[in-house]
C-alpha positions as CSV (number, residue, x, y, z in Angstrom):
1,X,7.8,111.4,3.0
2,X,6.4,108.9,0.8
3,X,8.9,106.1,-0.5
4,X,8.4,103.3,-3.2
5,X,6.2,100.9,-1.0
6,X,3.0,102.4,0.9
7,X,1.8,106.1,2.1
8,X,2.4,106.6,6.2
9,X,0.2,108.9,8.0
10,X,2.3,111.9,7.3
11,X,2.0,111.4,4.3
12,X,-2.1,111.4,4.5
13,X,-2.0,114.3,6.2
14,X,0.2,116.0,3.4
15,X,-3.1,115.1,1.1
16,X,-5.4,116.2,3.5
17,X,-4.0,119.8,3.7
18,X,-3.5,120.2,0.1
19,X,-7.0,118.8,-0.7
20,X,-8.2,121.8,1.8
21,X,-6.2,124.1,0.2
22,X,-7.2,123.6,-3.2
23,X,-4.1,122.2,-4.9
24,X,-4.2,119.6,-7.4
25,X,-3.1,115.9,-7.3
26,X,0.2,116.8,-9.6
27,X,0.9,119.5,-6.6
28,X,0.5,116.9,-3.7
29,X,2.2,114.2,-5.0
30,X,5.5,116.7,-5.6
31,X,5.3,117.8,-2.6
32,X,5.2,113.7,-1.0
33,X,7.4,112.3,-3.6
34,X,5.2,109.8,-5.3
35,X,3.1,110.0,-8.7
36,X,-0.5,111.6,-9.0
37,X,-1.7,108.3,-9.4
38,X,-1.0,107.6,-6.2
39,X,-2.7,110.5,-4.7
40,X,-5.9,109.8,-6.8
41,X,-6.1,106.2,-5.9
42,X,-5.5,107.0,-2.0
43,X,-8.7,109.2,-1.9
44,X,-10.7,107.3,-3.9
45,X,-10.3,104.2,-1.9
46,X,-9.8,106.0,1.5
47,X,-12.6,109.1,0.9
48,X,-15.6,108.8,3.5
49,X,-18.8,109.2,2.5
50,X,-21.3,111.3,3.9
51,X,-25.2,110.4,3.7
52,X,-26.8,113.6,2.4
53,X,-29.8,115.3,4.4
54,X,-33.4,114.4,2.2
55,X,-36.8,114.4,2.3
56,X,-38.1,111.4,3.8
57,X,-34.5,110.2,3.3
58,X,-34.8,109.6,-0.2
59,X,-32.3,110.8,-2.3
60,X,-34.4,111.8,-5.5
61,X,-34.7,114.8,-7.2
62,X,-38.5,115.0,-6.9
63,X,-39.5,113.1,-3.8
64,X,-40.8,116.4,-2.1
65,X,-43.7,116.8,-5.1
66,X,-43.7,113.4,-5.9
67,X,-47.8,112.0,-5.9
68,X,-46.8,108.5,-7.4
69,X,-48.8,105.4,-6.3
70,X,-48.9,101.5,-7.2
71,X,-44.6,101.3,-8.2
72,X,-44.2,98.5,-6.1
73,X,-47.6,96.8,-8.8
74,X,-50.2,96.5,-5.9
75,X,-53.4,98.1,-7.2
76,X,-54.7,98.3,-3.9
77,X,-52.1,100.5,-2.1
78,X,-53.7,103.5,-1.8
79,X,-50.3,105.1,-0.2
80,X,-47.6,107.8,-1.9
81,X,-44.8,105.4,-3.0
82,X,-42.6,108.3,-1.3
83,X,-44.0,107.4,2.1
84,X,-44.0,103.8,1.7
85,X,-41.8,101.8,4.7
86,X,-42.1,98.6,3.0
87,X,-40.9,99.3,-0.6
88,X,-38.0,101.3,-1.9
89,X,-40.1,103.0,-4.5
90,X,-36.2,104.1,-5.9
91,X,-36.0,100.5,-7.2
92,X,-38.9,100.7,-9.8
93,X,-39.8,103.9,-10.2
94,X,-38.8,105.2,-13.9
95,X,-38.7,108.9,-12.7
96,X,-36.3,108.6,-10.4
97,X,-32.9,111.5,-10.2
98,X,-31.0,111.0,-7.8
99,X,-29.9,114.2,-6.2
100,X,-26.0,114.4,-6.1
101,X,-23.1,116.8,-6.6
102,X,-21.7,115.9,-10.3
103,X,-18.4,117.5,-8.8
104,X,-17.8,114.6,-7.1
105,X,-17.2,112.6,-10.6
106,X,-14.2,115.1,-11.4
107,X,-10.8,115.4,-9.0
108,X,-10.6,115.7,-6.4
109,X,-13.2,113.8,-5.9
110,X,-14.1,115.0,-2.5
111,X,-15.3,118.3,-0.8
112,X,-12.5,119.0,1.3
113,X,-11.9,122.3,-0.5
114,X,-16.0,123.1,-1.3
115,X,-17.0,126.5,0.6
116,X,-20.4,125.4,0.7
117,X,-19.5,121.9,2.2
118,X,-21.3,122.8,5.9
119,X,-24.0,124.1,4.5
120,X,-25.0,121.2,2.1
121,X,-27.5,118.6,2.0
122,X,-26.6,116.7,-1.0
123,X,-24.5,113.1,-0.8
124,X,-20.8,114.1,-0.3
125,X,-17.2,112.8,0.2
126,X,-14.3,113.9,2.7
127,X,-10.9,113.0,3.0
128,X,-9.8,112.6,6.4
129,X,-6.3,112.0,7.0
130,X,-6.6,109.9,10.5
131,X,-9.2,107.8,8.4
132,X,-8.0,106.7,6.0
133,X,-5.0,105.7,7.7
134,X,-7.2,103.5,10.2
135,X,-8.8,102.3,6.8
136,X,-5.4,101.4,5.5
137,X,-4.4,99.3,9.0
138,X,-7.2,97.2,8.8
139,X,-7.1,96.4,5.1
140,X,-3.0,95.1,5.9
141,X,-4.4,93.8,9.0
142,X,-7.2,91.4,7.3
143,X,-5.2,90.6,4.6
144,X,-2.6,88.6,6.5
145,X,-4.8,86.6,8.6
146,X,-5.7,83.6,7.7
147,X,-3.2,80.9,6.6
148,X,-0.5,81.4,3.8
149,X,0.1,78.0,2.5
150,X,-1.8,76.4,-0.5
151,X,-4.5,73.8,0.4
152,X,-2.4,70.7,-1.0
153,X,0.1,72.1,1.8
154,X,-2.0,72.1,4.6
155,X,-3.6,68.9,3.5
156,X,0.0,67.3,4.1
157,X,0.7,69.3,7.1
158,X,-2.8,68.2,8.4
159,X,-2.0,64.7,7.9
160,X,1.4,64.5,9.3
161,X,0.5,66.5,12.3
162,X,-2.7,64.2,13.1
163,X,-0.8,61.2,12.7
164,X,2.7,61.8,15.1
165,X,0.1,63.4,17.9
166,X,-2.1,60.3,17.8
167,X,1.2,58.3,18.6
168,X,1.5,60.4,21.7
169,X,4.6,62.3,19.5
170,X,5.5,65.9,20.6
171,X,5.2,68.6,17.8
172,X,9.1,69.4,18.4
173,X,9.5,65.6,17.3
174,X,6.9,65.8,14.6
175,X,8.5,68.9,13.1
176,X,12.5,67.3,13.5
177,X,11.4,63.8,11.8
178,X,9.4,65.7,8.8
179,X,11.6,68.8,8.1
180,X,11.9,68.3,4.9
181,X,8.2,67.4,4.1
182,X,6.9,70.6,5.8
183,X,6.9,74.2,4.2
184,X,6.3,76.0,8.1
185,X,8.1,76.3,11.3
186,X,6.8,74.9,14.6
187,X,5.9,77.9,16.5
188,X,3.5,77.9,12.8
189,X,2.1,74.5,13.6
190,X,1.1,75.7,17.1
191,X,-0.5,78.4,15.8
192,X,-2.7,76.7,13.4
193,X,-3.7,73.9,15.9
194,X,-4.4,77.0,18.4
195,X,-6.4,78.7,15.5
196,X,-8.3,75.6,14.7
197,X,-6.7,75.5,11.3
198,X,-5.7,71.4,11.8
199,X,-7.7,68.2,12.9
200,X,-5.8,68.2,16.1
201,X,-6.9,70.3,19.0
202,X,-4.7,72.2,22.1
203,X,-7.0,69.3,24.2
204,X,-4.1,66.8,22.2
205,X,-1.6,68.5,23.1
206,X,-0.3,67.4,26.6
207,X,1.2,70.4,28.1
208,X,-0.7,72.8,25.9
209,X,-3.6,72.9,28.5
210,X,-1.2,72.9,31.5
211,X,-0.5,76.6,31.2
212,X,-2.3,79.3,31.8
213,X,-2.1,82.3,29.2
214,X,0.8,84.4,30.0
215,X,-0.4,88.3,31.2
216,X,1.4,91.1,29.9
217,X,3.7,92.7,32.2
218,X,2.5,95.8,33.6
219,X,4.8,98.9,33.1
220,X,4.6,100.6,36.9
221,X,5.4,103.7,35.8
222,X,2.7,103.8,32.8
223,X,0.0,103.8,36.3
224,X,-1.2,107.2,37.5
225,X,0.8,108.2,41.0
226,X,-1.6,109.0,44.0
227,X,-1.3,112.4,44.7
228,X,-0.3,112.0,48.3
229,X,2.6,109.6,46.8
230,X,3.8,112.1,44.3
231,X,7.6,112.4,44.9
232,X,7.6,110.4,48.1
233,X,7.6,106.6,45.9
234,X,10.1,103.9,46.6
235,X,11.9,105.0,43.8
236,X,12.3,108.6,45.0
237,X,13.6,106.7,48.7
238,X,16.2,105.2,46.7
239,X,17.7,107.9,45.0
240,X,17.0,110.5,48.6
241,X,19.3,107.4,50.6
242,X,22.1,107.8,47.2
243,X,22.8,111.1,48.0
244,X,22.1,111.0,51.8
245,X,23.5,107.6,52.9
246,X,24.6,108.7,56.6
247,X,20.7,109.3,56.9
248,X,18.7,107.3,59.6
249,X,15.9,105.7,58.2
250,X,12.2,104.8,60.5
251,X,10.1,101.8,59.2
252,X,6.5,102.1,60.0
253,X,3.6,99.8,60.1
254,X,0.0,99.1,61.8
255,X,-0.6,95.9,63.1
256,X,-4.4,94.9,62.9
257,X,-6.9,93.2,65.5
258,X,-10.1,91.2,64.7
259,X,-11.3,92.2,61.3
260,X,-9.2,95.2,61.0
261,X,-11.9,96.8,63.4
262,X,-11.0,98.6,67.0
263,X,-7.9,99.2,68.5
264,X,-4.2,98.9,66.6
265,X,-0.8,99.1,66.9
266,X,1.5,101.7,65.2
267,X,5.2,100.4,64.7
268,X,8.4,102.0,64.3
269,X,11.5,100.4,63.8
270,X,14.4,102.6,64.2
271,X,16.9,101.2,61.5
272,X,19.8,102.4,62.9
273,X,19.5,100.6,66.2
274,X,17.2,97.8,65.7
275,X,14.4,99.2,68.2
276,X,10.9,99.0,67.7
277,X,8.4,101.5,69.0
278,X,5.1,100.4,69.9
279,X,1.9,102.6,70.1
280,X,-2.0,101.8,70.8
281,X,-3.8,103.5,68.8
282,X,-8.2,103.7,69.6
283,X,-8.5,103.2,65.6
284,X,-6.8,103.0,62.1
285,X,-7.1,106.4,61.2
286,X,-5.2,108.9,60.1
287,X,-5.6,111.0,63.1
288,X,-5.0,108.4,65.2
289,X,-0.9,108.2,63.8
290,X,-0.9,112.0,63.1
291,X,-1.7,111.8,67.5
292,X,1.6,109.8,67.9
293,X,3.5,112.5,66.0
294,X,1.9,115.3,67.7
295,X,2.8,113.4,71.1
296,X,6.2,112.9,70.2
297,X,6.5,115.9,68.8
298,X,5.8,117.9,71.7
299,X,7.8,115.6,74.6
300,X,11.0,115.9,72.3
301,X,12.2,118.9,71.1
302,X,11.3,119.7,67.5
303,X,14.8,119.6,66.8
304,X,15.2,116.0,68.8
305,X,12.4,114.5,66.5
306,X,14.0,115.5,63.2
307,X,16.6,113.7,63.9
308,X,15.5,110.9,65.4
309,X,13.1,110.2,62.6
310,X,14.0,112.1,59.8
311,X,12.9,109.7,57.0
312,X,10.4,107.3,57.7
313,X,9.0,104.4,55.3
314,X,5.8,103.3,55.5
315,X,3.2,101.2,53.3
316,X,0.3,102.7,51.3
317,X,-2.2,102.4,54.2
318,X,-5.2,105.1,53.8
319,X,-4.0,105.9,58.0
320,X,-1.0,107.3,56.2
321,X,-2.6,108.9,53.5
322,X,-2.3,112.4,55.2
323,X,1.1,113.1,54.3
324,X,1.2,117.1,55.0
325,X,-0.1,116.5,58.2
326,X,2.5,113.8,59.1
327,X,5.4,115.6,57.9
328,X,4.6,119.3,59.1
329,X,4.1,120.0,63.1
330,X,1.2,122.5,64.1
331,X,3.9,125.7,63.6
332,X,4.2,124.6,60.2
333,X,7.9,123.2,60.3
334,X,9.2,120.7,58.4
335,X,9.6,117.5,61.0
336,X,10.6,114.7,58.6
337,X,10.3,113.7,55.1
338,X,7.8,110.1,54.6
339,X,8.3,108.2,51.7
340,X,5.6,105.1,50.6
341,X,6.5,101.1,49.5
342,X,5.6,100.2,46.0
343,X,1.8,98.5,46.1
344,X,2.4,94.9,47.1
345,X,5.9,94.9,48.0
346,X,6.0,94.8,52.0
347,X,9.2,93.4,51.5
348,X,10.8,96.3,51.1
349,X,10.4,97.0,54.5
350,X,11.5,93.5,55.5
351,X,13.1,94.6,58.6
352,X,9.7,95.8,60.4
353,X,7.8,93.0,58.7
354,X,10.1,90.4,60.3
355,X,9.9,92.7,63.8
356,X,6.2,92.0,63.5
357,X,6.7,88.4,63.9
358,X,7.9,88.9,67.5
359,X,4.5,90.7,68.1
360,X,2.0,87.8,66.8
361,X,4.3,85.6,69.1
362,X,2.1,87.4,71.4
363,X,-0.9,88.5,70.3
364,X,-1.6,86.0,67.6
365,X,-3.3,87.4,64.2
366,X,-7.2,88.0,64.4
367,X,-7.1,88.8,68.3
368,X,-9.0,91.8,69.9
369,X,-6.6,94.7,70.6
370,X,-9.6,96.2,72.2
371,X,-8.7,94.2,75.0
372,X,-4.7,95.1,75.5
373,X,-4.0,98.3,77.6
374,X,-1.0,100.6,77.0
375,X,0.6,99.3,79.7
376,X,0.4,96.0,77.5
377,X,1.9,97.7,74.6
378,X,4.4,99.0,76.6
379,X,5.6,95.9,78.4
380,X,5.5,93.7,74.9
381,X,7.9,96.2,73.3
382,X,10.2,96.1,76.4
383,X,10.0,92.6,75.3
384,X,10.8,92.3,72.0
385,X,13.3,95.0,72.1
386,X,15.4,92.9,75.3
387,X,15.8,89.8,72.7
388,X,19.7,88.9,71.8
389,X,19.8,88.2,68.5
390,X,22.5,86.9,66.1
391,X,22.2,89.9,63.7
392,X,23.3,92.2,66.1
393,X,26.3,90.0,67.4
394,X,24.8,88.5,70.6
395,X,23.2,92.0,71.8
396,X,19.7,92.9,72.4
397,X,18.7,96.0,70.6
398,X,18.6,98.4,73.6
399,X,22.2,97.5,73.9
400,X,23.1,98.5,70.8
401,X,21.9,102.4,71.4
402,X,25.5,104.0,72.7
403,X,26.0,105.8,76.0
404,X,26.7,109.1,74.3
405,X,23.4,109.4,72.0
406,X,21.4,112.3,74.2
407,X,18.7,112.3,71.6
408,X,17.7,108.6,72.1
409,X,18.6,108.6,76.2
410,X,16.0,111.2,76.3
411,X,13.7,108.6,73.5
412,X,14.1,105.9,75.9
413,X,13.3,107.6,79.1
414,X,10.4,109.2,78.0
415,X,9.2,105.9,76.5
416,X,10.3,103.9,79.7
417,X,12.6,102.0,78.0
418,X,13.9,99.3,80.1
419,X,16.2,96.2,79.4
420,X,14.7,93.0,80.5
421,X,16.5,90.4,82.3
422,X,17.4,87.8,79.7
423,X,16.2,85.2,81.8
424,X,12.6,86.9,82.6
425,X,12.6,87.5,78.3
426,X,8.7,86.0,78.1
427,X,7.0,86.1,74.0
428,X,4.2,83.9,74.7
429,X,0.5,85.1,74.8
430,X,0.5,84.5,78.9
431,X,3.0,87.2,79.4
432,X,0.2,89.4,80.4
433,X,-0.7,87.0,83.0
């Protein structure tokens, strides 16, 4: 409700609904706590007014009959003063009425609560809650821009200002040294010499013009969610792997030939043992990956694949766009649950983007996969998985699957899966040679 200082836009719409219901100002300003004054001087400044419908868009009372020539004193005009386009005959002409409502010089003031008001033609005024509250912004907004210090003020500042930045002194020094001779804080000063205000411009300033104009962070959840994405963001991964920790988790990825044209590679790094699956693929489409969980589907039990891979994390790639397709087999069973990266954050799938490194040792970036085989593929994960590495405490990866595992025995001997000598270990682009 309305308090001593200004009317909010509840407030407004209080007058509003009381000016359509036909209450007086005494009424609505009870009802919003402040004096009928008020209410009268908020719709007469805040009232909208409405051009009437006329002939010929003239507003007097006669312009329909009117037969008047030579108001505008040229003898020779031969035209109706009424039809003239280059004189307003309303100026001069001693007949003229306008046509208004004389309703409108009594309260309300406005024809909010008129039963005729749609079917009028005359001049009128309505009071419009969401209005006059826009009205009301930009009257507070205009009347604090500008600068609100006398001109002797700004003379001083001016000259003070001017004179340290000529020496090369910083404003921070400026402002310390004069303290007591200025009436405005720094961050003030910069505005006015950003604003033009001062003789000095951001150009004097020496690491004014180093920076660039700091961007607005941008709220990621304000953005609209893909539908495919819908449930299955990072955010939802994060909170699934809280209450399911013990889960295995599958990164996957599509490494890209020449101009992201022909033949790629689908990746899948199995988290929980460090090995990397590699797959040609003809193309980057989505039926191309939706092929390689068919396939694996069907060599594995239904069962097997679940849990094998039953969350997987990929990018937002359009090949992985068909999500239903990816996580439902032909019957219609549920196979595994896929969950998408944030845009731009391949990091959080560092693991498989680090793995991918292994691969360009290869096949460096901007190759033709057109021109590897599967049997390629298949040799250069062999490869990569037969690598000791530190992380995993001197072992290669296949070493680090245990004897008992069935479900990825029967993985490995599907895929042909085979530990490479250390010593014949070869990640250079002639291993195909």
């Amino acid at each position: 409700m309305c308090n001593s200082n200004q009317l909010d836009l509840s407030d407004r719409i209080a007058i509003e609904a009381g000016l359509c219901a036909v209450k007086n100002f005494k009424e609505i300003a009870r009802k919003i706590r402040c004096s009928p004054s008020t209410v009268s001087r908020e719709v007469m400044r805040n009232r909208e007014y409405i051009h009437g419908s006329f002939y010929l868009n003239n507003d007097c009372r006669y312009a329909s009959r009117c037969k008047k020539k030579g108001v505008c004193t040229n003898k020779y005009c031969d035209t109706f003063c009424v039809r003239c386009r280059s004189y307003d005959c309303r100026t001069g002409c001693s007949s003229y009425v306008p046509y208004r409502c004389g309703k409108l010089d009594y309260p309300p003031y406005v024809c909010n609560h008129c039963p005729y008001r749609h079917n009028c033609f005359k001049s009128r005024y309505q009071y419009s809650a969401k209005l006059a509250q826009a009205m009301s912004d930009v009257r507070r907004s205009d009347c604090r821009k500008g600068t609100r210090i006398a001109p002797k003020e700004l003379e001083i500042l001016d000259a003070i200002v001017t004179a340290g930045i000529k020496k090369g002194q910083p404003l921070t020094h400026i402002y310390e040294n004069h303290k007591h001779e200025l009436s405005v804080s720094v961050r003030t000063i910069y505005n006015y010499v950003d604003a033009g205000i001062l003789s000095v411009r951001n150009i004097d300033l020496r690491r004014k013009v180093r920076y660039k104009k700091r961007s607005k962070p941008v709220d990621k959840q304000e953005k609209d969610v893909p539908f495919y994405r819908s449930g299955r963001t990072y955010a939802d991964f994060e909170r699934f792997m809280l209450d399911n920790p013990d889960c295995p988790v599958v990164q996957m990825d599509t490494v890209k030939g020449r101009k992201e044209k022909g033949a790629v590679i689908l990746t899948m790094l199995m988290l929980k043992y460090d090995v990397m699956l590699l797959f040609r693929m003809p193309d980057c489409k989505a039926s191309s990956v939706i092929d390689v969980f068919d396939f694996l589907t069907s060599v594995l039990d239904p069962e097997v694949f679940c849990r094998l891979f039953p969350v997987i994390l990929t990018d937002n790639g359009s090949e992985f766009k068909k999500v239903e397709a990816l996580e439902y087999a032909c019957s219609g069973e549920q196979r595994c649950m896929l969950f998408y990266c944030d845009p731009m954050a391949s990091w959080q799938k560092g693991e498989l983007e680090k793995d991918h490194e292994y691969i360009r040792y290869v096949i460096p970036k901007g190759s033709d996969l057109n021109a590897y085989s599967d049997d390629d593929i298949h040799l250069l994960m062999n490869h990569i998985n037969s690598v000791k590495r530190t992380g995993l405490h001197g072992k290669c990866a296949y070493e680090t699957v245990p004897s008992g595992d069935e479900d990825m025995a029967w993985l490995m001997q599907i895929m042909e899966m085979d530990t490479i000598p250390p010593d014949d270990v070869h990640l250079k682009p002639d291993l195909f040679k």
